[in-house]
Structures are given as C-alpha cells and as structure tokens.
C-alpha positions as protocol buffer text, in pm:
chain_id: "A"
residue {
  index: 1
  type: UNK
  ca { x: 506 y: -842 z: -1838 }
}
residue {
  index: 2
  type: UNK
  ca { x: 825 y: -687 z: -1748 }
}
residue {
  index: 3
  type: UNK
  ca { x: 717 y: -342 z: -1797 }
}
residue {
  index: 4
  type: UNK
  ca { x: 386 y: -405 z: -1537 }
}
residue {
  index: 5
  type: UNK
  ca { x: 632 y: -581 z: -1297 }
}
residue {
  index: 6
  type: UNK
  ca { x: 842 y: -216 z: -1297 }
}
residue {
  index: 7
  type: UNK
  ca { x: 536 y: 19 z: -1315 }
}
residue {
  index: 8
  type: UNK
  ca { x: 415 y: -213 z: -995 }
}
residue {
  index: 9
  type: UNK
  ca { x: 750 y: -143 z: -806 }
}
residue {
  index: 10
  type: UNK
  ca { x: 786 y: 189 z: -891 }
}
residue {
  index: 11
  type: UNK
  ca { x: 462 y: 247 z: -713 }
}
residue {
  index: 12
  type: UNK
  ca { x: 561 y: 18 z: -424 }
}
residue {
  index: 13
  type: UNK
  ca { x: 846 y: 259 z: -345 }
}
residue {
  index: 14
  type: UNK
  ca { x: 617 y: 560 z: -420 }
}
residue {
  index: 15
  type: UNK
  ca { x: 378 y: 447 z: -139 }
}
residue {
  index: 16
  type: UNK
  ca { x: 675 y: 389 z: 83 }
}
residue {
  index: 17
  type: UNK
  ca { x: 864 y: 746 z: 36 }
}
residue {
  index: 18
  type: UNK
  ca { x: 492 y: 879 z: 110 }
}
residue {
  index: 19
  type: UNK
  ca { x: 496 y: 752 z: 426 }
}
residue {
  index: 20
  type: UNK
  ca { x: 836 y: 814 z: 524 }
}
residue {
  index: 21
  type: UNK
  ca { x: 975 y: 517 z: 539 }
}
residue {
  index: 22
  type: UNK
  ca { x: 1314 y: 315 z: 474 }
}
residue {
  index: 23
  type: UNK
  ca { x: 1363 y: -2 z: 305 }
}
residue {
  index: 24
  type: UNK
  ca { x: 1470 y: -108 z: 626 }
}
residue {
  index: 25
  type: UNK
  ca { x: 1151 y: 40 z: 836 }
}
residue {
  index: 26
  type: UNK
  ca { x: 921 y: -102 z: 575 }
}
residue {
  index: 27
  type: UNK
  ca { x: 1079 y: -465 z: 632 }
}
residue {
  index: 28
  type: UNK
  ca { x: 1062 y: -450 z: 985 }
}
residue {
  index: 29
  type: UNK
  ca { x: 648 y: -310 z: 987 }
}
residue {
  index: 30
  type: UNK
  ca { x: 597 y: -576 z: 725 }
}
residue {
  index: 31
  type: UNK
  ca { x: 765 y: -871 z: 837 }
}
residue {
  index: 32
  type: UNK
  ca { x: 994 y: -882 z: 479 }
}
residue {
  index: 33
  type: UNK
  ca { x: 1339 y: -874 z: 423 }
}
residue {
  index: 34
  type: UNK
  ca { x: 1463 y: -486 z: 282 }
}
residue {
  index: 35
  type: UNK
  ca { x: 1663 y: -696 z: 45 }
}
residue {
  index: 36
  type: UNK
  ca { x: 1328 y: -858 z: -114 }
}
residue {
  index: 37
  type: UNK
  ca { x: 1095 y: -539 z: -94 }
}
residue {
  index: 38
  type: UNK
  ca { x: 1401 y: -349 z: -311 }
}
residue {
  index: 39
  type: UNK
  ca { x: 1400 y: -628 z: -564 }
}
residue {
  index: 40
  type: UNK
  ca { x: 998 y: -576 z: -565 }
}
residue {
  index: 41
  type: UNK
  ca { x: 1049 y: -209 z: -633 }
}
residue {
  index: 42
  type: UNK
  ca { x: 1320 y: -211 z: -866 }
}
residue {
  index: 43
  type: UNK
  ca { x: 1066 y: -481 z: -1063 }
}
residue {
  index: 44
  type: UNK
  ca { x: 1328 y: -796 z: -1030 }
}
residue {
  index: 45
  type: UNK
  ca { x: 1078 y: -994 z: -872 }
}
residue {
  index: 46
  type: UNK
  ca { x: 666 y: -1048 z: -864 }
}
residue {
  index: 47
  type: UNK
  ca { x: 513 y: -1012 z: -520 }
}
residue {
  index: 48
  type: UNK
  ca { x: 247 y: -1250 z: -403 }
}
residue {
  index: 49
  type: UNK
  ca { x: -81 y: -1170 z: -278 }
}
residue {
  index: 50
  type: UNK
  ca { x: 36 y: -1253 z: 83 }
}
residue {
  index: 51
  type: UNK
  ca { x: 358 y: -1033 z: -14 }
}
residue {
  index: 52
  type: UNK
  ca { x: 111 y: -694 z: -128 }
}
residue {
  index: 53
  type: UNK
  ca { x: -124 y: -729 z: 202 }
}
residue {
  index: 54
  type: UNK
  ca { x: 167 y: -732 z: 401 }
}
residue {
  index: 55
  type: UNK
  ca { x: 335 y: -446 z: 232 }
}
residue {
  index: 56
  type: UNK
  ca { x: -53 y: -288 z: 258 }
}
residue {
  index: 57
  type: UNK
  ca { x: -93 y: -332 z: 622 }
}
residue {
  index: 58
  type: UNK
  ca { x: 252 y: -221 z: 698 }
}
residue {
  index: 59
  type: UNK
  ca { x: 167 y: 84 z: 496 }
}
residue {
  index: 60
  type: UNK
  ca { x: -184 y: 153 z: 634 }
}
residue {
  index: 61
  type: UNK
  ca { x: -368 y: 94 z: 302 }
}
residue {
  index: 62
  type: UNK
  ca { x: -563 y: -106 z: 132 }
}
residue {
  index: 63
  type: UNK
  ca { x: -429 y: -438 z: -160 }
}
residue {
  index: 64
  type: UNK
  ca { x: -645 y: -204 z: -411 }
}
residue {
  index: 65
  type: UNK
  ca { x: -480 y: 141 z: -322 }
}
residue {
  index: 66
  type: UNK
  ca { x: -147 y: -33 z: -475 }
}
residue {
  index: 67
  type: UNK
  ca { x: -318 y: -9 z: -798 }
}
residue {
  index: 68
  type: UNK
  ca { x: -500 y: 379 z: -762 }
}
residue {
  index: 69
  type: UNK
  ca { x: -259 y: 667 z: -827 }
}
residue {
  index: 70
  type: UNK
  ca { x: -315 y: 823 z: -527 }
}
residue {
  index: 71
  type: UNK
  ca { x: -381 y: 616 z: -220 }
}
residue {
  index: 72
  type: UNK
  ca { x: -620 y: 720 z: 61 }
}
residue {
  index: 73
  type: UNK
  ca { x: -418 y: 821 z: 367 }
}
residue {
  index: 74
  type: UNK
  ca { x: -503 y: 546 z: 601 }
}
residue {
  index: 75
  type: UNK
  ca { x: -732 y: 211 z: 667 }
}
residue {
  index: 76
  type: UNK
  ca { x: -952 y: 187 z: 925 }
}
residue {
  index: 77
  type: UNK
  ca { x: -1402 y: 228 z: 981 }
}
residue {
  index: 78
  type: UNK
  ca { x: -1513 y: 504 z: 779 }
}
residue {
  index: 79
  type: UNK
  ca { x: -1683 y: 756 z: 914 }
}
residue {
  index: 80
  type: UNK
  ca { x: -2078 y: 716 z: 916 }
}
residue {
  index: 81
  type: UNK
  ca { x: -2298 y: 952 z: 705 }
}
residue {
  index: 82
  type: UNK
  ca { x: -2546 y: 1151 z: 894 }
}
residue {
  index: 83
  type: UNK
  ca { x: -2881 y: 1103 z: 800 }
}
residue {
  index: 84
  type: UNK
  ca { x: -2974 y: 1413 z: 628 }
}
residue {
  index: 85
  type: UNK
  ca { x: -3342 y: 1271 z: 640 }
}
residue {
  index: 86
  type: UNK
  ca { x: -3620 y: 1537 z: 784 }
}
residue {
  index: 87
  type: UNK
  ca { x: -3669 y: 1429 z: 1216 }
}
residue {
  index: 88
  type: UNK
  ca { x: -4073 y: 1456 z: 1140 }
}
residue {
  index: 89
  type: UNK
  ca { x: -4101 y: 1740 z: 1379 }
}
C-alpha cells in the first residue's frame, strides 16, 4: 500500500509543477494547508476523496486525470461535434 500511496503523490506534485504552481499557491487555490498537500506528495499521508477534488478543481482537472499519465489541460464543456451528416440539399 505504501508504494501506491508514493506513486499517488509523486503524481500529485507532477500535476502541480505542470501547472506552475507552489506548495503554497496550490494550498491557497485549494483551500489545504502546503504542509498537508507536501505530506500527500511525499506519500506520508492518504488523501480523501474530498481532499483529490479539491486538489482537482484547484488544478483545473478532473478526480480521474489524477490517475491518467497525462492529464487533459483543463475542465470545462467540451466542444460540440459538428454534424458531418449530408443537409439534404
């Protein structure tokens, strides 16, 4: 369990350093203490579900992106697919 606990942190701080920001910028967008979101990433401590979509939302992504190796850049409406269908003209 340990080693999933570290491989989970590790990609916490990933996502973080991807976006550019400090422990301390990441606590203040997310409502945690710096102090508990380095014990996440250094794999001290399990986050919560409540603890990951805050984390998520503070770093525009989605609870599931935590867990994809490469996270899409943003969350928000994707964009609608044309309808490629023939007008009938």
């Amino acid at each position: 369990m340990k080693r999933e606990q570290e491989r989970l942190g590790a990609r916490l701080r990933a996502i973080r350093v991807e976006r550019g920001l400090t422990l301390e910028g990441a606590g203040e967008k997310s409502g945690l203490h710096d102090g508990y979101i380095g014990r996440l990433e250094r794999g001290i401590i399990n986050p919560t579900l409540a603890v990951l979509v805050a984390l998520a939302k503070a770093y525009r992504i989605s609870v599931d992106d935590v867990f994809r190796d490469h996270p899409r850049q943003s969350v928000g409406p994707r964009p609608r697919k044309k309808n490629l269908a023939p007008s009938g003209e």
